[in-house]
FIPADREN-517308 format. One record per residue: residue in one letter; x, y, z of N, C-alpha, C in turn. Coordinates in steps of 0.001 Angstrom, whole numbers, padded with zeros to 6 digits, always signed. Each point is the difference from the previous one (the first is absolute). Layout:
aXYZXYZXYZ
...
//
This chain:
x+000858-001172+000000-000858+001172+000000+000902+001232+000000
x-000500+001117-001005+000979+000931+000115-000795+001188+000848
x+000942+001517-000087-000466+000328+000575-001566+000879+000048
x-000589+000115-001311-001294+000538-000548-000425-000919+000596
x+000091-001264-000036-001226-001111+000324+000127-000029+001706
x+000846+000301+000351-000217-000247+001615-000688+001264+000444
x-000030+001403-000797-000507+000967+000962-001900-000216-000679
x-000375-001347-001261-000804+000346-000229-000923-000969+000946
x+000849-001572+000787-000319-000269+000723-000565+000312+001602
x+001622+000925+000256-000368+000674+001130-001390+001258+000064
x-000106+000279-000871-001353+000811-000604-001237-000792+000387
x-000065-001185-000634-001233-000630+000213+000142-000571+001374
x+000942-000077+000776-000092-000461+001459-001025+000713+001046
x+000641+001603-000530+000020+000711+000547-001681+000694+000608
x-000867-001395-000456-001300+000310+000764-000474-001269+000748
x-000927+000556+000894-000218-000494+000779-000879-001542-000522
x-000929+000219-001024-000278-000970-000471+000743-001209-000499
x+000900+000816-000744+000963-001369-000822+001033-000490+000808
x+000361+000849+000862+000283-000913+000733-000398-001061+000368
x-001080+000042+000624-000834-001082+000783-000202-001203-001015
x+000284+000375-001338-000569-000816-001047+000841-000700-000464
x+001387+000315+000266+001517-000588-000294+000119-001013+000802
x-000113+000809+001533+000462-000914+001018-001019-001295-000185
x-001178-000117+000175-001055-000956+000151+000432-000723-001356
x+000640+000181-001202-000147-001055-001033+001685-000726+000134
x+000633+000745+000674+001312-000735+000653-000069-000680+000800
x-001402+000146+000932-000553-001333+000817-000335-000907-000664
x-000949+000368-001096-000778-000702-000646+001210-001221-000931
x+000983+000298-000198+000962-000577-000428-000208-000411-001772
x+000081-001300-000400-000134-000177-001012-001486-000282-000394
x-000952-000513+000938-001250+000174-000595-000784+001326-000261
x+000841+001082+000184-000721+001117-000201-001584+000039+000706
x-000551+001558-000404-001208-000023+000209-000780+000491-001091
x-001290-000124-000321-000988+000261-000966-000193+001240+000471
x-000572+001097-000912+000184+001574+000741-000951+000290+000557
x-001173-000752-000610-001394+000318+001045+000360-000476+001715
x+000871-000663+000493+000235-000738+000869+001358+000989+000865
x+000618+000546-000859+000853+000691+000880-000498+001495+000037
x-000799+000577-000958-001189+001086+000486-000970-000583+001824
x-000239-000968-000558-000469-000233+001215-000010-000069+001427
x+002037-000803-000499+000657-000163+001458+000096+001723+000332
x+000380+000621-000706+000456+001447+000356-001489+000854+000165
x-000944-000251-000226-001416+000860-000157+000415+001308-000751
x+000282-000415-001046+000388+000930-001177-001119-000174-001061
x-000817+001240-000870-000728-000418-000867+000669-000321-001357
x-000713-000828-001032+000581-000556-000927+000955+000733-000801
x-000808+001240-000380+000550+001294-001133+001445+000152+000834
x-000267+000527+000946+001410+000828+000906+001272-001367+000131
x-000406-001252+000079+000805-001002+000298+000367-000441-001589
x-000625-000127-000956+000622+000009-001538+000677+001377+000001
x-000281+001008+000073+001053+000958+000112+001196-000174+000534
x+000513-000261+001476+000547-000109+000229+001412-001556-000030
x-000832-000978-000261-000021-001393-000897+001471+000923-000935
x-000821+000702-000983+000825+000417-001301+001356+000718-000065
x+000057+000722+001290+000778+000567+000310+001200-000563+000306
x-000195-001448+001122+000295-000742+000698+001271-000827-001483
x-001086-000086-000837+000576-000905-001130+001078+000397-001077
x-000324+001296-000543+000453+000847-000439+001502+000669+000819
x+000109-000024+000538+000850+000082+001461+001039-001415-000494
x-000256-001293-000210+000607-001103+000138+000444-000711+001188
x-001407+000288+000936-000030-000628+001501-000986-000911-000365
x-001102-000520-000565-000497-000883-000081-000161-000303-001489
x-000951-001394+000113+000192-000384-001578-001826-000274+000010
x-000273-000745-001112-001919-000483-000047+000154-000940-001033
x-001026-001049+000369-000510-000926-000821-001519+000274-000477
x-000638-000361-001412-001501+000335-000006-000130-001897+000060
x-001649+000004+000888-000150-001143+000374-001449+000081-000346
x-000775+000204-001061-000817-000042-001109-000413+001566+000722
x-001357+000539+000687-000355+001113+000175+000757+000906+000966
x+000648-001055+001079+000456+000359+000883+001677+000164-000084
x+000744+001090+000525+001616+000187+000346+000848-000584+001153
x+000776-000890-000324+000573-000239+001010+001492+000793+000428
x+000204+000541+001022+001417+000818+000439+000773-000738+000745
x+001408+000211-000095+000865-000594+000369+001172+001382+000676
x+000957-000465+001019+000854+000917+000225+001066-000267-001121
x+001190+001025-000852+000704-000871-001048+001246+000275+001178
x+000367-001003+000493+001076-000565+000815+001559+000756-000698
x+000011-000105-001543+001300+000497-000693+000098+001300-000004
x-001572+000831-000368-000102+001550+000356+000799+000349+001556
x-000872-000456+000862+000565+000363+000926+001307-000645+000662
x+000412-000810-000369+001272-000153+000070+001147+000556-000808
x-000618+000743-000971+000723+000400-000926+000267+001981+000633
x-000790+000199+000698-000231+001275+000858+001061-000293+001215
x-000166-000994+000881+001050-000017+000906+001078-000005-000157
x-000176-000898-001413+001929+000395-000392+000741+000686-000572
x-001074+000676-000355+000040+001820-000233+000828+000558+000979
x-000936+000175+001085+000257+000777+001181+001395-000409+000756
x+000301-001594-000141+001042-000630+000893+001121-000071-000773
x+000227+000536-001110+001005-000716-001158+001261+000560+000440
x+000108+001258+000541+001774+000494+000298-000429+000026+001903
x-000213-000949+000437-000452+000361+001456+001601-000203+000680
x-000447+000719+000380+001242-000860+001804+001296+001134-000955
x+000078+000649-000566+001250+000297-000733+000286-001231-001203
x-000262-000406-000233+000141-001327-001168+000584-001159+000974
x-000055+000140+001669-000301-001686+000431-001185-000315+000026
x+000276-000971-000886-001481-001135+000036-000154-000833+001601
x+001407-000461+000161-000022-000861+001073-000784+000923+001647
x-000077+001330-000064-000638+000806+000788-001637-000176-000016
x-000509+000072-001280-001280-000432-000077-000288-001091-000115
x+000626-000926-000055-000626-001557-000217-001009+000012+000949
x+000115+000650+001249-001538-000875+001317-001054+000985-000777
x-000099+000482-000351-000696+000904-000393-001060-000418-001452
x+000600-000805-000624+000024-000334-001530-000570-001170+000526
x+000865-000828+000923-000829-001391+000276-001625+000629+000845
x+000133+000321+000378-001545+000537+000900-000948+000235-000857
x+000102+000919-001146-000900+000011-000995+000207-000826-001061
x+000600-000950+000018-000003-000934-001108-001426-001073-000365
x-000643+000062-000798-001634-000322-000385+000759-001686-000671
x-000536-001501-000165+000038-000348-000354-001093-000515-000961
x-000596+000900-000166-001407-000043-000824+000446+000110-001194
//
């Protein structure tokens, strides 16, 4: 991820909704959620949660499957890993061996 794409990520973080909508489909792990269903978990209405859905995507924090009428969302694990290693890439002064606990802690095997 360079650096346009991380401030366009950090952009879409940067509300309170999508947040909530990131984190919960990083729970949600690889089965994702259907969007009527994570509108729901969040008591978000449909319009405002496809809005923000798009943002989310567009961004390259999540990805979607169509599953005949219905959308299924997913967190995209490479987006956002591709953001942390953005942020971590010259850390420590260029020791890696400084951040390793750090790198292992957030390490996703999803």
């Amino acid at each position: 991820m360079d650096k346009n794409q991380s401030i366009a990520a950090f952009g879409a973080l940067s509300q309170e909704t999508r947040l909530d909508v990131i984190r919960l489909l990083i729970r949600a792990g690889t089965e994702g959620m259907a969007a009527g269903e994570i509108g729901d978990h969040l008591g978000v209405r449909q319009n405002t949660m496809s809005a923000n859905l798009s943002v989310l995507a567009h961004a390259g924090l999540i990805k979607f499957v169509r599953e005949g009428r219905s959308i299924r969302y997913f967190a995209d694990f490479d987006g956002i890993k591709g953001l942390l290693t953005f942020l971590l890439r010259d850390c420590c002064g260029g020791r890696a061996d400084l951040c390793q606990p750090l790198l292992d802690e957030i390490a996703c095997g999803c």
